[in-house]
C-alpha positions in Angstrom: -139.5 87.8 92.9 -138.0 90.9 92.1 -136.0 92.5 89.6 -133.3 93.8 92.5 -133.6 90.0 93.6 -133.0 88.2 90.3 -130.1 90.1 89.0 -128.5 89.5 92.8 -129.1 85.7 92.3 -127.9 86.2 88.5 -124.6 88.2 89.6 -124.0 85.3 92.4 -124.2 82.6 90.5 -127.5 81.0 91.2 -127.0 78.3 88.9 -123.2 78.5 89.1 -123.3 74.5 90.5 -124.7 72.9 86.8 -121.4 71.8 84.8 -121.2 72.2 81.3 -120.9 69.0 79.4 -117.8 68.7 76.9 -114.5 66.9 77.0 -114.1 68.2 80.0 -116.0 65.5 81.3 -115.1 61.7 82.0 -117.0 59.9 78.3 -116.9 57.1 76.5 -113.9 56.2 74.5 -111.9 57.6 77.5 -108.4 56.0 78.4 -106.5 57.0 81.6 -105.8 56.7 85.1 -108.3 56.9 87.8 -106.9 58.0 91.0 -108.5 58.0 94.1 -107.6 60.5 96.9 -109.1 61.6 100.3 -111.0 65.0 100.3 -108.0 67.2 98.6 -108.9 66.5 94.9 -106.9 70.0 93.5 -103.4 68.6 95.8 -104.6 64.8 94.1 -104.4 65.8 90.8 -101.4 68.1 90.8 -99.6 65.1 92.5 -100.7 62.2 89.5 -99.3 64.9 87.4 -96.4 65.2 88.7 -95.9 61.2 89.1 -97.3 60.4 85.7 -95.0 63.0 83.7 -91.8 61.3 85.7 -92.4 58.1 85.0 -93.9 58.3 81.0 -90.6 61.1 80.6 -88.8 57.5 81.8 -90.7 55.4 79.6 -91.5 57.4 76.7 -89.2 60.4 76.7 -89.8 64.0 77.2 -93.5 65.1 75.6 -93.0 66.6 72.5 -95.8 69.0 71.2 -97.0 67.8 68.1 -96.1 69.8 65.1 -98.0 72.1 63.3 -99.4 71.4 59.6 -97.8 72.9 56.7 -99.4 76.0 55.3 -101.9 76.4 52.2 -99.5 76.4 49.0 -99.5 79.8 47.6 -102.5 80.0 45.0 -106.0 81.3 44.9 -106.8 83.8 47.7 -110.2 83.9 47.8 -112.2 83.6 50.8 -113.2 79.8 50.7 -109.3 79.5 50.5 -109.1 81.7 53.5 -111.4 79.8 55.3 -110.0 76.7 54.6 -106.2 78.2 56.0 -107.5 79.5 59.1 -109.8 76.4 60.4 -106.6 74.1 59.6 -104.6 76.8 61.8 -107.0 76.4 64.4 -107.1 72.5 64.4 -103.2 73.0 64.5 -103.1 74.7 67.2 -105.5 72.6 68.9 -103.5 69.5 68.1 -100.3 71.5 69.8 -101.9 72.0 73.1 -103.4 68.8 73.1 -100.9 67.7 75.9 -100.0 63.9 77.8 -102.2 64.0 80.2 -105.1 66.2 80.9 -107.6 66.0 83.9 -111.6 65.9 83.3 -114.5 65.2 85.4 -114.6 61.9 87.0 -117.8 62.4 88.2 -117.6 61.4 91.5 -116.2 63.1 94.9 -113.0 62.2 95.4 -111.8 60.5 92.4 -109.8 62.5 90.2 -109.6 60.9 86.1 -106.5 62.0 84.1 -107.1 61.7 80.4 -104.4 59.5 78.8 -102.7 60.2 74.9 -100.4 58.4 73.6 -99.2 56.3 76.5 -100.5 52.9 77.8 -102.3 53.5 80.8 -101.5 50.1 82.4 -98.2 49.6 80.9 -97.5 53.3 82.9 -99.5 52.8 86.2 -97.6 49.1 86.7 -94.5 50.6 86.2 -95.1 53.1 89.3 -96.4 50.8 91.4 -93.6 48.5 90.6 -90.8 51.1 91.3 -92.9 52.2 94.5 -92.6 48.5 95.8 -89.0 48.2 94.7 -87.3 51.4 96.2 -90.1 51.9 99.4 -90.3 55.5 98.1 -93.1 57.7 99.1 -93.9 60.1 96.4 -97.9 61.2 97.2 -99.3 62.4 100.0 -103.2 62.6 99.5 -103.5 60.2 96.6 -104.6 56.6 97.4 -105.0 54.3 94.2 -103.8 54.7 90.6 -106.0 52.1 88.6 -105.4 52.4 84.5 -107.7 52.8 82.1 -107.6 51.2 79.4 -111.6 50.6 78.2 -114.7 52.3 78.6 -118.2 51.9 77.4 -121.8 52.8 78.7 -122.7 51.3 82.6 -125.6 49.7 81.3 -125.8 45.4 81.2 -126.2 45.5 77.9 -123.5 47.6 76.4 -121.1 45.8 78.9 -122.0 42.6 77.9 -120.8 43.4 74.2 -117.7 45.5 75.0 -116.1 42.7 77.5 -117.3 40.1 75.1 -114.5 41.4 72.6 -112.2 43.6 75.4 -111.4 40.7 77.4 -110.1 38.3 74.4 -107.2 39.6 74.4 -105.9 38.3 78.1 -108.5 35.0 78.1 -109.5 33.9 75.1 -108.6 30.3 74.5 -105.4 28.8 74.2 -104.6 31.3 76.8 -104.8 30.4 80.7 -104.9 32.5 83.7 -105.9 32.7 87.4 -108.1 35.9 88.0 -110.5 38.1 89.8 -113.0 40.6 89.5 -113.0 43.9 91.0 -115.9 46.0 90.7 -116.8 48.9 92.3 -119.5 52.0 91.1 -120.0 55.4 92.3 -123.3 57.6 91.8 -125.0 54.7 89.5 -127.3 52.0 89.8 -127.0 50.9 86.7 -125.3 47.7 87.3 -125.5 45.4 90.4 -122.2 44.1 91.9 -123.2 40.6 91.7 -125.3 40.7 88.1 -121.5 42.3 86.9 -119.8 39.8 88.3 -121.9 37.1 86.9 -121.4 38.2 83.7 -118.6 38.4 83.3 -117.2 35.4 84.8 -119.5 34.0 82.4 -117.6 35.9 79.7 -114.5 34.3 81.1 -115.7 31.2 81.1 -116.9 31.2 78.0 -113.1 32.2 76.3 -111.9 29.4 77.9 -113.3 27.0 80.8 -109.9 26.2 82.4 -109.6 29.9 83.7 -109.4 29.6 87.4 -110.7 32.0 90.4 -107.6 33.3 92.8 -108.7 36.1 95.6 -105.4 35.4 96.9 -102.5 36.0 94.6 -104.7 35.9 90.6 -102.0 36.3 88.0 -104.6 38.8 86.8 -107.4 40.9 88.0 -110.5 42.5 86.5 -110.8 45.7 87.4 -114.8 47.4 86.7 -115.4 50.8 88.0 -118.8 52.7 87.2 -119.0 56.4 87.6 -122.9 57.7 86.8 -123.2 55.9 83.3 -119.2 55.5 81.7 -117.5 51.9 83.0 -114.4 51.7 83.0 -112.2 49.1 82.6 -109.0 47.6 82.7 -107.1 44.3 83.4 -104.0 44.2 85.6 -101.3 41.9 86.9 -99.6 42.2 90.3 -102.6 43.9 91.8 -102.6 42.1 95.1 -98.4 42.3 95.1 -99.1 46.6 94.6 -101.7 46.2 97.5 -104.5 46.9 95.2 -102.8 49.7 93.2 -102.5 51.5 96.7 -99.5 54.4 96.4 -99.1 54.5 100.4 -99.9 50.9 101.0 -96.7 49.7 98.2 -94.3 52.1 99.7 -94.3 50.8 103.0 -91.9 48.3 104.8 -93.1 45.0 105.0 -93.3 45.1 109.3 -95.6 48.5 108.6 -98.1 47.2 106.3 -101.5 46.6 107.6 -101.8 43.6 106.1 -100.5 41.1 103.4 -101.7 39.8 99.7 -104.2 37.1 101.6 -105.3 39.3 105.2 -105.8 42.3 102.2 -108.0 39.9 100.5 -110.1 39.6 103.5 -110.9 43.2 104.2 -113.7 45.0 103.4 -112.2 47.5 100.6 -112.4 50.6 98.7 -113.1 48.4 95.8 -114.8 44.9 95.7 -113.5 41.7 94.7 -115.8 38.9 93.8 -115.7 35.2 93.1 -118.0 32.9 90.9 -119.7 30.5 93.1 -119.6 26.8 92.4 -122.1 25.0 90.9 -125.0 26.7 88.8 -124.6 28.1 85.4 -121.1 27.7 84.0 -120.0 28.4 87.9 -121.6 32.1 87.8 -122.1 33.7 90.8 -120.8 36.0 93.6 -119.6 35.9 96.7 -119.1 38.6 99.2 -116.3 39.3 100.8 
């Protein structure tokens, strides 16, 4: 190759498509909002902006930018003193941008992720959908689904295992008693199996507390598992077939326009699975396809 030929490909950006890893990217630890959207990912995320700032100004209040620390008394001014003042400057000012919400690398074409601080992802996302399905009110035009974030760890059967274990208690674990469902769905991984996920964590479920029932129809509560590469993320929702599966269009419509209701939209083949434990076997663990 020549030297005319490599600085061409250099100036061009011949490795221009490798992303830099960074908290730019989806990661574990994460809490958000993963919204869905068809093709127009830019017009996507300024619109879950736009939404998510109206409604958390209505729950929360305005954003306020977090303050900035108190300078360095007045004493020694020598340079490890100096040092010390400006890095604490620096983390100030990196605190002060460190805004609401911030968008990162899902990971995955078409699915935007907005990075979540301070506010309760689920808490914020059902309060959309609920205002969406109260006043009919079309507010998005290219974004599909708003699903919260309120968990994630690493998409591998074992790591899941251990986070749901102690994530989940909090909705099932034993005197508490729900009807419920689990969602699952995974983009550019094949880490986890649909069915092996679902197993588990029925199992989980099951395991909290035996008189948990399954409900594809109208569950009082509903799993919700989505894998991009290696992060899960996870969340546990109410109302989800009410909201027509967190769908922004879907809620807003009239009831005579909607494509289907709660129990035809349990039927159809969707953007995001919804499995049931078989009957019978191990603790009732299984899956069943839509």
């Amino acid at each position: 190759m020549s030297d005319t030929h490599k600085r061409t490909r250099k100036r061009f950006g011949g490795h221009a498509h490798k992303r830099h890893k960074g908290s730019r990217e989806l990661e574990m630890g994460a809490q958000g909002v993963l919204v869905t959207c068809n093709m127009n990912e830019r017009k996507c995320t300024s619109e879950a902006y736009s939404l998510l700032n109206e409604y958390a100004d209505a729950l929360y209040g305005p954003e306020q930018p977090t303050d900035c620390l108190s300078e360095d008394e007045e004493g020694d001014e020598d340079a490890e003193a100096a040092l010390k003042k400006e890095v604490s400057q620096i983390q100030s000012s990196m605190k002060k941008r460190q805004q609401r919400f911030s968008a990162v690398d899902s990971g995955a074409n078409n699915v935007v992720f907005i990075r979540t601080h301070g506010v309760d992802p689920e808490e914020l996302v059902h309060h959309i959908l609920s205002d969406l399905h109260q006043t009919k009110k079309r507010k998005s035009r290219v974004i599909l689904r708003m699903l919260p974030v309120s968990g994630t760890c690493r998409a591998f059967p074992e790591d899941m295992e251990k986070f749901l274990s102690e994530y989940l208690e909090r909705w099932f674990k034993a005197p508490l008693r729900a009807t419920y469902q689990i969602c699952f769905k995974a983009r550019n991984s094949s880490h986890s199996k649909r069915d092996d996920v679902i197993k588990a964590v029925a199992g989980l479920v099951d395991k909290m507390n035996p008189l948990h029932k399954v409900d594809l129809s109208n569950p009082e509560l509903s799993i919700i598992i989505e894998i991009i590469k290696s992060v899960c993320c996870v969340s546990v929702v109410s109302d989800y077939m009410l909201f027509r599966k967190y769908n922004l269009q879907e809620v807003a419509k009239e009831p005579a326009n909607q494509s289907a209701g709660p129990q035809e939209a349990a039927n159809q083949t969707p953007e995001q699975e919804c499995g049931e434990p078989a009957e019978g076997g191990d603790g009732g663990k299984g899956a069943e396809p839509e």
